[in-house]
N, C-alpha and C positions, 0 to 999 in steps of 0.2 A: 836124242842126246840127253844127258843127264843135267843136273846145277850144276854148274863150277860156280867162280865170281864173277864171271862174264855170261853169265846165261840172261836170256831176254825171255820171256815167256807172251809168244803172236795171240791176240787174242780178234775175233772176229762176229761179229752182231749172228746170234745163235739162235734156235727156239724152232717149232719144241723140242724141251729135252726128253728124252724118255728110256726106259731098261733098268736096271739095278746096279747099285754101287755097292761094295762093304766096307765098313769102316774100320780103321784099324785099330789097337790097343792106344790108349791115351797117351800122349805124350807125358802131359802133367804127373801121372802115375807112374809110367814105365822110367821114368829119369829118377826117382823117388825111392822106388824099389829097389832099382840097380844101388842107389846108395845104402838103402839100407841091408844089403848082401854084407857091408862091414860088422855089422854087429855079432855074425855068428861063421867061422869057418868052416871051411866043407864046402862041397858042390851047391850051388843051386841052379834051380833050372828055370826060366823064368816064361812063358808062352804069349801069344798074341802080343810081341813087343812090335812095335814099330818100327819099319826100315828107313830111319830118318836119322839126318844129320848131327840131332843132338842126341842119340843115343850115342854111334859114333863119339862125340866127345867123351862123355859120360865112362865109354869102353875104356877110352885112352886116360881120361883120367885114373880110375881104377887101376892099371895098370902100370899106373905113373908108382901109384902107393902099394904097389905089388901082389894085387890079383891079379886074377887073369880071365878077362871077359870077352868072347867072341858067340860067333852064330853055331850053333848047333844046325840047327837048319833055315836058313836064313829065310826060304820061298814061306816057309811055315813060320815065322816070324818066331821062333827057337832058340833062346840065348842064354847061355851056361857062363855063369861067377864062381870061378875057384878061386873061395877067399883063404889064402894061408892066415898062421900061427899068429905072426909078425907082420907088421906093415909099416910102410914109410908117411905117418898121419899129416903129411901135406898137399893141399892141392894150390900147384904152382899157378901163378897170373897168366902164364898165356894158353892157360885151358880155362880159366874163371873168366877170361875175360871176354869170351868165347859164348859164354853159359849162365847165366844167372845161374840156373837153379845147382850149380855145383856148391854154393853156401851149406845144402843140405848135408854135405858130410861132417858139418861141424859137429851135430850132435850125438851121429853114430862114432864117432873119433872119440869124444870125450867120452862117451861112456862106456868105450871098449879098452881103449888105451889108456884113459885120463889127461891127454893132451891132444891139441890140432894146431895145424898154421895152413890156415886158410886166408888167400889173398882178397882183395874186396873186390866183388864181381861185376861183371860187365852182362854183355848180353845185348836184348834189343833195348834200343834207343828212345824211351819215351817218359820221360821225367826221371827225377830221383826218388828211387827204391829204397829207403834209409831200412838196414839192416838191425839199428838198434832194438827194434822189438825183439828179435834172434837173442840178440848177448842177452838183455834183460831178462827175459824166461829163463836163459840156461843160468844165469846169475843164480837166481832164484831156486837152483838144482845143488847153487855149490859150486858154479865156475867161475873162473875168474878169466877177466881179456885184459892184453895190452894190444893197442893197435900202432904199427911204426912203419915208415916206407912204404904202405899200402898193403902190410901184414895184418890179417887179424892171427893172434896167436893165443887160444886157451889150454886152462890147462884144469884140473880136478881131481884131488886124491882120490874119492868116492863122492860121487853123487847122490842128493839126500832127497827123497821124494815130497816135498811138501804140494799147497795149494797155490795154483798160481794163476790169476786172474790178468788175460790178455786186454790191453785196453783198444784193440779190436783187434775184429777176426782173420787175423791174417792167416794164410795158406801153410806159408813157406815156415812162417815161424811154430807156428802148430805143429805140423810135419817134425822140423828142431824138433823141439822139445817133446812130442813122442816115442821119435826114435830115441830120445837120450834116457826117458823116463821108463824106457821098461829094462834097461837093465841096472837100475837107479836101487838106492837102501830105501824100503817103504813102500808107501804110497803118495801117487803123485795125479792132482784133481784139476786138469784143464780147463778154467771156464772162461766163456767167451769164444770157445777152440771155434774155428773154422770147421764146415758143416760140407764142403763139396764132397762128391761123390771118389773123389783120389783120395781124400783123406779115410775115407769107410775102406776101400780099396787095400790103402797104408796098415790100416789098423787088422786087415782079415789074413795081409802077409805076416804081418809081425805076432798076432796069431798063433798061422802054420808054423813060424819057428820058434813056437812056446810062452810067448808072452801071453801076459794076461792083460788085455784090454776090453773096456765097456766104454759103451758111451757114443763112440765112435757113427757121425752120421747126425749127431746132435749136440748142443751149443757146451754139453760137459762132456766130457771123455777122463773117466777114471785109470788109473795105470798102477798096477802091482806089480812093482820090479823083482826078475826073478836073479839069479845066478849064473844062469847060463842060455845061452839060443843055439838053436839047431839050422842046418840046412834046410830050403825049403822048394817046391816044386808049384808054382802059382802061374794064372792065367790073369794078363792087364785086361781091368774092365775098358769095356769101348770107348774113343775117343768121342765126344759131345760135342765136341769145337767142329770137327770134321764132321760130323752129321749134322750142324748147323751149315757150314758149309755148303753142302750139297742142297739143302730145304734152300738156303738164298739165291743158288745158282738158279733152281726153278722157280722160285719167287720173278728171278729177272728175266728168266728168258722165258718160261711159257712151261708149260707141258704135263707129265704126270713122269714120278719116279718113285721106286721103294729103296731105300737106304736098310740095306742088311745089318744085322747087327747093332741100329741102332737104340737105345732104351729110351721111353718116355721119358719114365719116372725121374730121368736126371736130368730132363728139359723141359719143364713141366710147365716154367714160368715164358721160357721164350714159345715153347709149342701156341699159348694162351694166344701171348701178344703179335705171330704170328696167324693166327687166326682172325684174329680181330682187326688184320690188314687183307683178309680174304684169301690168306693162302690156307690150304686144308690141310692139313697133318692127323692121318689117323692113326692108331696104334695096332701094328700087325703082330703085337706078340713077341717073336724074336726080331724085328724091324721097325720102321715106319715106312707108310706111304704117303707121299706127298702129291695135291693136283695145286697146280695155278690157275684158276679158270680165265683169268684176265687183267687188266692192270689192276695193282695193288691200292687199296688206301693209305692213306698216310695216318702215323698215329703217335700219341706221344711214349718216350720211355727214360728211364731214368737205370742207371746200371748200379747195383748194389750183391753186397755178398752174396752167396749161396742160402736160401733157395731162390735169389731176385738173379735178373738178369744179368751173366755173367759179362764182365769189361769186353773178356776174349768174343765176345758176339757184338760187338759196339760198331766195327766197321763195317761189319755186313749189316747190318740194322741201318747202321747212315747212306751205303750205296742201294738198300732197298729203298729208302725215303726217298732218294734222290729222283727215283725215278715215279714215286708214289703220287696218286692224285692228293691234291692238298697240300699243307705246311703240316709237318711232325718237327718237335724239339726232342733232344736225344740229351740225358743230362747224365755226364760222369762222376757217378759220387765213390770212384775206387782210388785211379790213377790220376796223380797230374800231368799232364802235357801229352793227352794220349790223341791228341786232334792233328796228329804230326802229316797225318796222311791227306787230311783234306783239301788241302790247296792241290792236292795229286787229282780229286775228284772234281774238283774245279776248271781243272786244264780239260777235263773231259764234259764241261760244260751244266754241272750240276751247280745247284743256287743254292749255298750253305753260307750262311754264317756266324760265326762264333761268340759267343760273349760270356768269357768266362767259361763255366764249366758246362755252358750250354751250347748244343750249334744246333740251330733252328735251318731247319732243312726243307726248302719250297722245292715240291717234285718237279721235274720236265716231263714231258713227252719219249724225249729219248736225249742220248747222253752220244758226243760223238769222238770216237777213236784218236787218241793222243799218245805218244811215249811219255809214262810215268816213271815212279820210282816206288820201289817199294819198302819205307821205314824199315818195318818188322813184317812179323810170322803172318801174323793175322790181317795186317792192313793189307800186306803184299796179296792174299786170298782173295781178300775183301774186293783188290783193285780188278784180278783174275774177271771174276767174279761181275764186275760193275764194265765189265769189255763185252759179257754177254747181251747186254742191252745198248750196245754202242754203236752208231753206225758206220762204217770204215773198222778200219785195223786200230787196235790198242796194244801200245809196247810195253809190257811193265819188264821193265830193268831191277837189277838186284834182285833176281830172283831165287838166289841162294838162298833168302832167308823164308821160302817159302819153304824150300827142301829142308830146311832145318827143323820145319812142325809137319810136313806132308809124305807120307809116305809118295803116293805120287798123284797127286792133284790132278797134272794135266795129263796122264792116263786116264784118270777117272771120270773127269768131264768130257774128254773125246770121244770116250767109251758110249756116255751119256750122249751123244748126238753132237756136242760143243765145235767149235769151230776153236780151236786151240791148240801150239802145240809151241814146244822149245826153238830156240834157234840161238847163236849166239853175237854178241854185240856187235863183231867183223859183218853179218849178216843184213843186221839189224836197220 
């Protein structure tokens, strides 16, 4: 059976795991992409998209402002945007709310139409997200915002390309102010921009549809605005959160696997601190192969922008500690309140405790089967994830928010040997 709101996902003390997995096109990227199909009308064609919940939104949003986004071939992960002339530059609250990353239309809107009414987004659940960096950049292009009843509404005759120096590297605001800057009067010099691998991704689509970007993949990215973009026909680079995934599943349970599809060079830092707790990650070129030989060490880490260890790897790192020989401290320097999930790994008998932006994590021996809950995307993984070293049955609840980042998880770890599978809460 598939997510609904009522999906439980059974998880069962697993190991070894072994065989191959492939990872799909990046969420982070493919929601990114799909917005930026506003900046130039015509067909696009978009490949390795993910078959996951938030593209789905993403579709229906698009749709709402009058493209028309569905699967081409959906097994092939195949998805065509026919964006018309005209469009309705609003995305209503009860798809934002749904979505953080639907924010991102604000800055292909302004600079295709010179206006947006975009609602202030929701999404998963773990501190406040303040969007202000967003308006401030595009400020800086030439827009203007009023914010009312939960409206952000810009608007912009022409967009002017100056320099604009982010006071950190955020993703999302980067992304902004990219898409708005290449079809901007000028030149427009991002410094500070965020350096992940969706934002290189961002800048090779926008690219294909004629823009002129450099930079891209490093802390400036230049932007020469042109006049006009074209349709474009692009493959999403792999998802790294979901090939972290899979390295932590065997981290916990035991085994040797290769992850298809997945690149080093975009986990370079976790690959490292992975290693240095004894699991092997080698690089197979178009893959990784991953061995566990035995229980882990524990070690410390601290999460920081791109190219440091990404937030989204935080809860699999705390439920590998958990069970790690030693004490590891795990220090969040991205998000506040992103520790929502740990009392969840606690009910499963792991020794965490928090102080501040630290949780200092004393390993067990083994961790035992409890019904959890799952916050968000990545914790809900993470918990998935922290049932394979558990003894007895683990119920993680809410598992809808798993489907919203996983194409399909507990396909892929069952696949892997896992002891895992759906059932729903009546079951449960």
């Amino acid at each position: 059976m598939g997510a609904g709101d009522d999906a439980v996902i059974r998880v069962g003390r697993s190991g070894p795991l072994e065989g191959t997995v492939a990872v799909a096109g990046a969420k982070n990227s493919a929601l990114k992409l799909m917005a930026a199909t506003v900046l130039a009308p015509g067909r696009h064609v978009l490949r390795n998209v993910p078959r996951i919940a938030d593209v789905d939104t993403m579709a229906e949003l698009l749709g709402r402002m009058g493209a028309t986004a569905g699967w081409e071939d959906e097994a092939a992960g195949v998805l065509t945007v026919d964006v018309p002339e005209a469009m309705d530059p609003e995305a209503p609250y009860e798809l934002v709310e749904r979505m953080r990353a639907s924010i991102v239309v604000l800055g292909p809107l302004l600079a295709r139409f010179g206006e947006a009414r975009v609602s202030v987004p929701g999404g998963d659940d773990f501190g406040h997200r303040p969007i202000d960096m967003h308006l401030r950049a595009l400020e800086e292009l030439g827009a203007t915002f009023t914010t009312s009843h939960g409206v952000i509404e810009g608007r912009a005759e022409r967009l002017l390309g100056t320099r604009v120096l982010l006071e950190y590297p955020s993703v999302g605001a980067t992304e902004n102010l990219l898409m708005a800057a290449v079809l901007a009067k000028g030149t427009t010099v991002i410094d500070n921009a965020a350096r992940e691998p969706e934002i290189a991704d961002l800048a090779a689509f926008l690219a294909g549809m004629g823009a002129e970007v450099s930079g891209a993949g490093s802390a400036t990215i230049t932007v020469e605005g042109v006049e006009r973009l074209r349709p474009v026909d692009h493959a999403v680079v792999p998802d790294r959160i979901e090939a972290a995934t899979y390295l932590a599943a065997v981290g916990m349970a035991g085994g040797a696997i290769r992850v298809d599809g997945a690149r080093a060079d975009h986990m370079e830092m976790l690959i490292e601190k992975l290693g240095d707790m004894g699991l092997r990650v080698d690089d197979g070129g178009d893959g990784l192969w991953a061995t566990a030989p035995g229980r882990l060490t524990a070690v410390d880490v601290s999460t920081l922008p791109y190219p440091g260890v990404a937030t989204d790897y935080k809860p699999l790192l705390v439920a590998l500690l958990s069970v790690a020989d030693g004490v590891g401290i795990l220090t969040e320097n991205v998000f506040a309140g992103r520790f929502r999930y740990i009392p969840e790994l606690v009910r499963m008998g792991a020794d965490i405790r928090v102080e501040g932006h630290h949780a200092v994590v004393r390993g067990v021996e083994a961790l035992s089967g409890a019904p959890v809950r799952a916050p968000d995307i990545r914790a809900g993984a993470a918990l998935v994830v922290a049932g394979l070293a558990a003894d007895g049955e683990t119920l993680v609840s809410d598992a809808h928010h798993v489907a919203r980042g996983y194409q399909d998880l507990v396909g892929n770890l069952a696949a892997l040997g896992a002891d895992v599978a759906y059932s729903s809460s009546d079951e449960a």
